[in-house]
N, C-alpha and C positions, 0 to 999 in steps of 0.2 A: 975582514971581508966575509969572512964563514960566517961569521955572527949576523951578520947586515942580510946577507943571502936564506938566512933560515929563518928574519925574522918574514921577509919579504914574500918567502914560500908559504909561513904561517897564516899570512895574512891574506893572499891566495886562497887557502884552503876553506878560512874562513867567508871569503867571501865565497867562494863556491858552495858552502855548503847552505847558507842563506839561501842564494839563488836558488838552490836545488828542492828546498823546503817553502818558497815562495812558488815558485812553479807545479810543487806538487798544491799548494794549497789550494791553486786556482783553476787545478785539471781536475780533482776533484770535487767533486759536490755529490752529496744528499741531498734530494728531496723528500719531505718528510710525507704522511698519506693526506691526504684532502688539503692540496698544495699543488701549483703546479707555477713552472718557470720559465720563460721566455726569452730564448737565448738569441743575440743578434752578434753576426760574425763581419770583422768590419764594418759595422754601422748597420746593419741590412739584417730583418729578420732571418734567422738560420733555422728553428724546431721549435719546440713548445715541450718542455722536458715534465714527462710524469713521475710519481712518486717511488722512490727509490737510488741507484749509485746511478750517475754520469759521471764520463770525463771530456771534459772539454780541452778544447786547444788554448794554452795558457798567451794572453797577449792577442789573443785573433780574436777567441768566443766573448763574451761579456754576457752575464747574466742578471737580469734584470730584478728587483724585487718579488717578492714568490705571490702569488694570489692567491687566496682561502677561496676552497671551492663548495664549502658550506654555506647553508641559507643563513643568510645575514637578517639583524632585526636592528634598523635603524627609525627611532623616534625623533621626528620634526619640529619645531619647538612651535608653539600657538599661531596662528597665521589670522590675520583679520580678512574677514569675509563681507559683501555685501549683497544681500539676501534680495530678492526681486520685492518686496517690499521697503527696501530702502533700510534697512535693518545691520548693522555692521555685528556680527558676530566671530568667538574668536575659535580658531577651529585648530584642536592636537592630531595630529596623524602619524599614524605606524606605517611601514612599507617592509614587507617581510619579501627577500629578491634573493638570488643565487646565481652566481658567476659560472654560464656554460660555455663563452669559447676565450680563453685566456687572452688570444690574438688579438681580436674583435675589443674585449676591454682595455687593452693595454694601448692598441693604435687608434681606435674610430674614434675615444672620446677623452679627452684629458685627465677629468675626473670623474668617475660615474657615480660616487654618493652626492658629491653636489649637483649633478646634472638629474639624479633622479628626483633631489629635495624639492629643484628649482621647477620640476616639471610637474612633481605632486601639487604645488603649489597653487600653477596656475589653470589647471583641470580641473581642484578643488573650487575655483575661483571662478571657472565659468560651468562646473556640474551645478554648486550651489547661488550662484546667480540667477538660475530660470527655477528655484521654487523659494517661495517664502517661508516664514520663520517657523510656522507649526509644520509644513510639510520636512522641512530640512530635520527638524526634532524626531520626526516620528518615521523617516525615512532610509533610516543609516543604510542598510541591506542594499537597498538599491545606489544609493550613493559609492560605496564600497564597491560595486558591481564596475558601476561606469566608468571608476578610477582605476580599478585594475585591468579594464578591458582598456583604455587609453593608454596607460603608463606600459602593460607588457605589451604591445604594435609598438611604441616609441625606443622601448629599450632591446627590441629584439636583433637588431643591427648593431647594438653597442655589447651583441655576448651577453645580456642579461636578460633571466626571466620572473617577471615580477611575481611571487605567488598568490599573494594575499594582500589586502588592504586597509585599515580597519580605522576607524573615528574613533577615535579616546575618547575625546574630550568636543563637545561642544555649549561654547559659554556665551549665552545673549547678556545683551547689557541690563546693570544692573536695576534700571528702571523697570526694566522687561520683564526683569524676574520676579519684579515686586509685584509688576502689573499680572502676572500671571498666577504669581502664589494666591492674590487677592479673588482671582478667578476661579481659582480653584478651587479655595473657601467656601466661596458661594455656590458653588457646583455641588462640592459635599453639605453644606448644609441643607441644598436643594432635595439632596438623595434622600436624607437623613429627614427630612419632612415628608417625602412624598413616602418612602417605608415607613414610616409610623404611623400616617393616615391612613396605608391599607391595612399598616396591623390593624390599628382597632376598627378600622371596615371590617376585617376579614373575623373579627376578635365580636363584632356586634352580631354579625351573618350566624356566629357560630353559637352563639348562646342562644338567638333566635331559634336557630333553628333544634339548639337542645332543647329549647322551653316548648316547642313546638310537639317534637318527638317524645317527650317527657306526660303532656297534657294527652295527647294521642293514647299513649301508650297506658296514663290514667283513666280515660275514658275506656278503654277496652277492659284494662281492669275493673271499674265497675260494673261493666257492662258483664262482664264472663261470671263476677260476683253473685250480680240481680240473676242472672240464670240460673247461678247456682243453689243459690238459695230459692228461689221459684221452683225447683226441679228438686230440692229438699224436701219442699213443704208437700210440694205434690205428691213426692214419694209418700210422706209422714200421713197423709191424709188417705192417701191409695190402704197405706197400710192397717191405719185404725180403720177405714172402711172397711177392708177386706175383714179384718179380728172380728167387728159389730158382723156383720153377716155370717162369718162361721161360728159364733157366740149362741149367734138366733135370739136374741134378748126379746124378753115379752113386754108388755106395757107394763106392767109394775115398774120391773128394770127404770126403764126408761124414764116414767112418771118420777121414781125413788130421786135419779142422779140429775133432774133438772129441777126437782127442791133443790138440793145440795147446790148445785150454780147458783141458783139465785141470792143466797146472802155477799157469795163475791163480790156482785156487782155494785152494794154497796160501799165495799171497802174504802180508803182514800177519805183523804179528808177536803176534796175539792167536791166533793159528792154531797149533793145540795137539796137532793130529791130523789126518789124515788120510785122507778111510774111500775107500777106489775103488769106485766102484759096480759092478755086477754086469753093464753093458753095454759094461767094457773087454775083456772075452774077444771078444765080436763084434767090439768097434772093430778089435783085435788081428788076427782072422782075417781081417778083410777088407784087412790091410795087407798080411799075410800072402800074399796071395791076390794081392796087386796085385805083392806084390813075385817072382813068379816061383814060388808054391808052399812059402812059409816055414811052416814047423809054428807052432801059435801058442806051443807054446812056446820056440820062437828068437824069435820077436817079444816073448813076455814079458823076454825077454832084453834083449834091444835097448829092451823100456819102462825095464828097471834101469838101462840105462847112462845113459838120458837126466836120470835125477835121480825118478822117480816112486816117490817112498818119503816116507812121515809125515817132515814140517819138526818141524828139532827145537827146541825149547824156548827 
């Protein structure tokens, strides 16, 4: 009977002490930080437990799965669209949202990532229903806009605030893209003619106008030349005038140095003829004159020996 009664007590103790370590297990709880938990006492919301120790009533309290109270980033899988041109396009979306009243998501909505997916969905569906295919392409910003001002009013009863909204991805059909790529082609190849006829527009304009500037700027230069040298010559000529004047040369002089000119001017071999002009008699007399009284014509004499006769042929 001892033996029966000790095993009985043993097993007593054993169960007690289970109870006793079931019990603690379920008065205590952690909450960890950016976590928060929903505790319903007999069936019936009780608190909403923050991060840190609780103890709950073991058997009465129940606590519900913990919610992440950080911004969530959940990606939509491709959704088909039909664009107000009749256009089905297939459309990726992000929804970037954050869980602010735990209550609110746990009781008002069953599931809030599929209730947010299902409602990006159909937003998406009628934002991009009233514009067609190039306005929806080149429009994200605003699309984005309209979807997060719809989706956070829709979610804000369900404890959730949507932040951000954003198009991944939009894919028109592959006919579209051909027909577009082909557009495009011809749009750059349109650029790509219309810049190279104004280069060499702009490439002809400029050589014009260098040949212009160039001719200009030759003609000035001749022009500054011819003065320069007309303003030489005059100088050169100022100056032997002035020398013959302060010289004082007398007719001899004079008479002596326009024999001497005149053989020059038969120089050259294109020199065919030779005319003597009508002031060799004077030149003459006055050599005459100088020479002691020579008649001019012993001096014409004295012009024959020196060579003054027409160069021949």
């Amino acid at each position: 009977m001892d033996n029966a009664g000790g095993a009985a007590l043993a097993i007593v103790l054993v169960v007690l002490i289970v109870f006793v370590i079931i019990v603690l297990v379920r008065a205590v709880r952690i909450v960890p930080q950016a976590r928060a938990g929903v505790v319903e006492r007999l069936g019936k919301y009780q608190r909403t437990l923050n991060p840190g120790l609780t103890i709950l009533i073991p058997f009465v309290d129940r606590l519900l799965p913990l919610l992440d109270l950080r911004e969530q980033v959940v990606s939509f899988p491709p959704q088909p669209v039909i664009t107000e041109d009749n256009l089905v396009v297939s459309i990726d979306t992000v929804v970037y949202f954050q869980v602010t009243d735990p209550r609110a998501a746990t009781y008002e909505i069953a599931n809030y990532i599929q209730a947010v997916e299902q409602l990006t969905t159909t937003t998406l569906r009628n934002v991009v229903g009233g514009l067609n295919l190039e306005e929806a392409l080149t429009s994200r910003d605003q699309i984005n806009g309209q979807l997060r001002g719809v989706l956070d009013e829709a979610t804000g009863r369900w404890g959730i605030r949507v932040s951000r909204v954003e198009l991944k991805a939009i894919d028109p059909p592959h006919s579209i893209q051909d027909s577009m790529e082909k557009q495009m082609r011809a749009e750059r190849d349109r650029r790509a003619a219309i810049l190279t006829a104004e280069g060499t527009k702009q490439s002809a304009i400029l050589t014009a106008e260098g040949q212009r500037q160039a001719s200009i700027l030759a003609a000035e230069g001749d022009a500054k030349a011819a003065i320069l040298r007309a303003d030489g010559e005059a100088q050169a000529i100022q100056k032997v005038f002035d020398a013959i004047h302060k010289g004082n040369p007398d007719q001899k002089l004079l008479a002596y140095q326009y024999l001497q000119t005149l053989p020059k001017l038969a120089e050259g071999s294109s020199n065919k003829l030779w005319i003597i002009p009508s002031e060799v008699g004077e030149a003459l007399k006055g050599i005459g004159n100088a020479l002691g009284g020579t008649t001019p014509e012993a001096a014409g004499g004295l012009f024959d020996e020196v060579g003054a006769k027409p160069s021949e042929p």
